[in-house]
Phi, psi and omega in degrees: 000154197239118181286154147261169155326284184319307171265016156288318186323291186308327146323121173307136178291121187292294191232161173216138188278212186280312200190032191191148183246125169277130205231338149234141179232095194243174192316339199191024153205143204239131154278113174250155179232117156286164189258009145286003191080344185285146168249135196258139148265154167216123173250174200236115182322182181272341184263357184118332196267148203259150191202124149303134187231327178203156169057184198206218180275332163313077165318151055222053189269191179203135181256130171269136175231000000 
């Protein structure tokens, strides 16, 4: 599924980061909305560890997730 800025807005905040809300959380992957408008994925190793994998702080991208 493919997100926009716009509709992460609309989505409840789990959590906030340094300068971004995490607005999806599934087993091994995160959505962030930033409050630059940019949206981040991050996904989780296989040891545990969280990664950017796509997009940044930066707009104007639409994440399939």
């Amino acid at each position: 599924m493919s997100y926009t800025p716009a509709e992460l807005r609309n989505l409840r905040t789990l959590s906030t980061g340094a300068c971004c809300d995490l607005k999806i959380q599934r087993n091994a992957e995160r959505v962030w909305l930033c409050c630059r408008g940019g949206v981040t994925l991050e996904r989780k190793t296989r040891s545990g560890k969280w990664y950017v994998s796509e997009g940044g702080c930066h707009p104007p991208i639409a994440l399939a997730v």
